[in-house]
N, C-alpha and C positions, 0 to 999 in steps of 0.2 A: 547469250540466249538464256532466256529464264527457265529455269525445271520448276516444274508446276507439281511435282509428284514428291514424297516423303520416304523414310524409313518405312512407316507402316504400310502405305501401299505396297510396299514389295514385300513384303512377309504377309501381306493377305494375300496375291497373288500366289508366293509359293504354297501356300498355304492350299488355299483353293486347286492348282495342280497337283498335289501331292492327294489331296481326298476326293477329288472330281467331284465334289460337289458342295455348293455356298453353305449350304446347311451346317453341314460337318466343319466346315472352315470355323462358321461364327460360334460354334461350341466350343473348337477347339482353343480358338482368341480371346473367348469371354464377352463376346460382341454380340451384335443383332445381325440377324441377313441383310438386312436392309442397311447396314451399316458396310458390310464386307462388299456388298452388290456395288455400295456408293464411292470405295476404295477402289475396286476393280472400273469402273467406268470412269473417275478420275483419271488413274492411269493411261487405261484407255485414250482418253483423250490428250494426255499430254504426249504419248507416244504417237498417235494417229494411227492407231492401228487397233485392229480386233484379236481379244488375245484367245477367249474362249465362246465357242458356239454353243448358246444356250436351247436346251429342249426344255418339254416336262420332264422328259427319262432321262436325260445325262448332258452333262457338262463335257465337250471337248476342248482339248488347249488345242488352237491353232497353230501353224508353222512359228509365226511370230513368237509365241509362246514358248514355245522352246525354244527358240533361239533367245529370248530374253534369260529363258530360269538360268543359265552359267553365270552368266552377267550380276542379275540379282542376287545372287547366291553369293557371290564375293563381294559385291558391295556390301552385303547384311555384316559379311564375317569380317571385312575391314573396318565397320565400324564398332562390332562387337568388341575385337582386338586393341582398338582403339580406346575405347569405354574403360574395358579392363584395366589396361596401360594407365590410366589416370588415375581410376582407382587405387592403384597399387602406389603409385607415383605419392597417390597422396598419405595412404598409411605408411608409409615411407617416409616420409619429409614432416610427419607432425610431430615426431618429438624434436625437431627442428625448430618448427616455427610456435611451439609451446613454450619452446627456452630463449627465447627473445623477449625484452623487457621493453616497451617501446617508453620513453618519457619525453614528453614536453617540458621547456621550462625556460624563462626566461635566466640570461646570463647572471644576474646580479645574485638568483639563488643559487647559483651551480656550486661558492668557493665554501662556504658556511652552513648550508641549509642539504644540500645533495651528496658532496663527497663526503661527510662523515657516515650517512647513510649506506654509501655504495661499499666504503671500506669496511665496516662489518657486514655487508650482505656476501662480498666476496671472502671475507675472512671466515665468515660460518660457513663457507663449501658451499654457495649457492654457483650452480655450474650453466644460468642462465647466461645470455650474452645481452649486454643492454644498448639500447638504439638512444642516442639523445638528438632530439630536434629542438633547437634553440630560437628564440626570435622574440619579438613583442609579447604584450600580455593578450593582444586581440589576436595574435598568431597562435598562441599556446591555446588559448580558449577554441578556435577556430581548431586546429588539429586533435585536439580532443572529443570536440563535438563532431567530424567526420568520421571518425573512427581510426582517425592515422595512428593514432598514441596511445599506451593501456592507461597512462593518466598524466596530469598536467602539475608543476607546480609555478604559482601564477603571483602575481599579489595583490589584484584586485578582483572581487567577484565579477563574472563575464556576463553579459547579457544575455548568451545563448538560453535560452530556455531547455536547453536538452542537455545542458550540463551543471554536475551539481557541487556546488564550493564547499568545501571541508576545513574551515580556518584552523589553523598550526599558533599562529602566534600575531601580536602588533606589533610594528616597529616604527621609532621615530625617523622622519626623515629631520636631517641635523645638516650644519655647515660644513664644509667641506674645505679642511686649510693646506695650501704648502706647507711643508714644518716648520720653518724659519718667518712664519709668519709673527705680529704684534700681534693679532687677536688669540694667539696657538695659548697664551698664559692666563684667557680668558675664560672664569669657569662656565660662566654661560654669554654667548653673544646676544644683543640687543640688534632691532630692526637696523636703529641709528646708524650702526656700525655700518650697513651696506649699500648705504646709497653713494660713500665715496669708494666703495669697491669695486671692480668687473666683476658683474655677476653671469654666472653662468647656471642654465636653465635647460631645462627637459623640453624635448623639442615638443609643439603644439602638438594635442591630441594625445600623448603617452598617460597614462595612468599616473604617473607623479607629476606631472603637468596638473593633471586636471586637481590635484587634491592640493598642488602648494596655489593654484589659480584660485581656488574656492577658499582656501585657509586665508589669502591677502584680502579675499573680497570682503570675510566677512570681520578683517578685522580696520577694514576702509585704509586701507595702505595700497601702494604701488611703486612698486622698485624697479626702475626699468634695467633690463636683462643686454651682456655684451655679447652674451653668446649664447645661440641653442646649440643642444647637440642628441640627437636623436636616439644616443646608446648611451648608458653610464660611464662604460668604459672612455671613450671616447672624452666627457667629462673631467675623468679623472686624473687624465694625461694631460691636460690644459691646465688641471691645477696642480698638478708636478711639475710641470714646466715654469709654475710662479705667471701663468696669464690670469688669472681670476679665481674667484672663488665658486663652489659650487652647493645648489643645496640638491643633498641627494641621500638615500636610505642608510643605514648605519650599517646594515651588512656589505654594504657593497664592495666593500675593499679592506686588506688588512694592508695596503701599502707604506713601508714606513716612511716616504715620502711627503704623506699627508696624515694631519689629525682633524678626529672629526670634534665639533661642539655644537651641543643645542642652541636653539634658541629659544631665549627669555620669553619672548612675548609673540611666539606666535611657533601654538601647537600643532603640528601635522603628523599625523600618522597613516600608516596603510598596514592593510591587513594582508596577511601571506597566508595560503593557504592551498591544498591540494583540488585539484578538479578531476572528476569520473563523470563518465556520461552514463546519463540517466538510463538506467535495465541494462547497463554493459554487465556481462559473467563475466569475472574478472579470472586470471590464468594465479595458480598458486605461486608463482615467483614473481606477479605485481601484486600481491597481496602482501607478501614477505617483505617485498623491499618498502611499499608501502608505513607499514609498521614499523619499519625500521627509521623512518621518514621522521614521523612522529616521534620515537623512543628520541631522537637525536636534537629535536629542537625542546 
């Protein structure tokens, strides 16, 4: 069954019995008569009933009438109560949800770029609790621009227009060797070197996909690839395993399993760098850890 009627019809109605008359009612509201008249016959009609007989000299509440005011009367104050409850609920739980640090951030910055960060944030007595949401660089951009996250750290500028990139530093992306590798005593590797290698590559679409795609094109090369793998990590365990080589950012591991080497002839870099959405008030402990973001790299 639908209710066709609101909170405030029922508090014009009491209203209206309480001073027997619309006049008094719409003073006492802040409303127009014609406004309380148009509450009262709303109700009216969603109840199907007449609640007050109207004269020129006085307003009476009918049986109906009173048998509603109990009724409305405790509905007002459960919701009153209710109202209350939330409010309190909320000044309550906000130095709560002020001491949460929410961060996005793709995994390859977490070992290098974040925990030095976090270990003097919690070392200077910040008593925030920090949320990490981890994933692509279109995810970190994407949860930042919804508002999931107080801020992202990313390593390519995002498309979002509602989010705004704050560059930290470049970093080369570089080869990626087993240790026991021939190339490991090479100060800088040459293309040459990998076409009798398994090469392994950033799965289509990632952000280091697209800048080592764009680096080959323009340097009219093409090296065909044994393996994608859509996470670095993932990567990285394939060339600890001694199945191929990878080319992938210099931060992304301090495994001693593998060493990383440039390459000679074909420069690719990506830029790392924090994301905040555009006119976010930022809380003072994503501020702090912020700063501490930058102090660290």
């Amino acid at each position: 069954m639908r209710i066709n009627y609101d909170f405030g019809d029922l508090q014009a109605f009491l209203v209206v019995k309480e001073t027997g008359s619309f006049h008094l009612a719409a003073a006492q509201l802040n409303l127009s008569q014609s406004a309380i008249t148009r509450r009262i016959q709303k109700l009216e009609d969603a109840l199907g009933t007449l609640l007050f007989e109207r004269s020129t000299r006085q307003v009476r509440p009918t049986l109906a009438a009173k048998r509603l005011q109990g009724r409305a009367e405790a509905i007002l104050a459960d919701a009153w109560e209710t109202t209350q409850s939330m409010r309190d609920d909320s000044v309550a739980f906000a130095h709560q949800r002020n001491a949460v640090v929410t961060v996005a951030l793709v995994p390859t910055t977490l070992t290098r770029i974040f925990l030095p960060a976090l270990s003097r944030f919690q070392s200077d007595g910040a008593q925030a609790r920090v949320q990490l949401l981890d994933g692509s660089a279109n995810e970190v951009a994407e949860a930042v621009s919804e508002g999931l996250a107080d801020f992202g750290i990313c390593p390519t500028p995002p498309s979002e227009p509602s989010v705004l990139f704050d560059p930290l530093f470049q970093e080369r992306i570089s080869l990626a060797l087993p240790v026991g590798h021939a190339l490991r005593h090479e100060k800088n590797v040459c293309l040459a070197h990998l076409h009798s290698e398994p090469l392994i590559l950033p799965a289509k679409g990632t952000g280091n996909r697209l800048l080592i795609d764009d680096a080959m094109a323009k340097a009219s090369v093409q090296i065909p690839w044994t393996f994608e793998a859509n996470r670095s990590s993932t990567a990285l365990e394939l060339v600890a395993q001694r199945l191929g080589v990878a080319l992938l950012p210099d931060s992304v591991t301090d495994d001693p399993r593998i060493v990383m080497r440039p390459i000679s002839d074909l420069k690719i870099a990506r830029s790392v760098g924090l994301l905040t959405r555009n006119g976010q008030s930022e809380t003072k402990a994503a501020l702090t850890l912020k700063a501490m973001i930058r102090e660290s790299v």
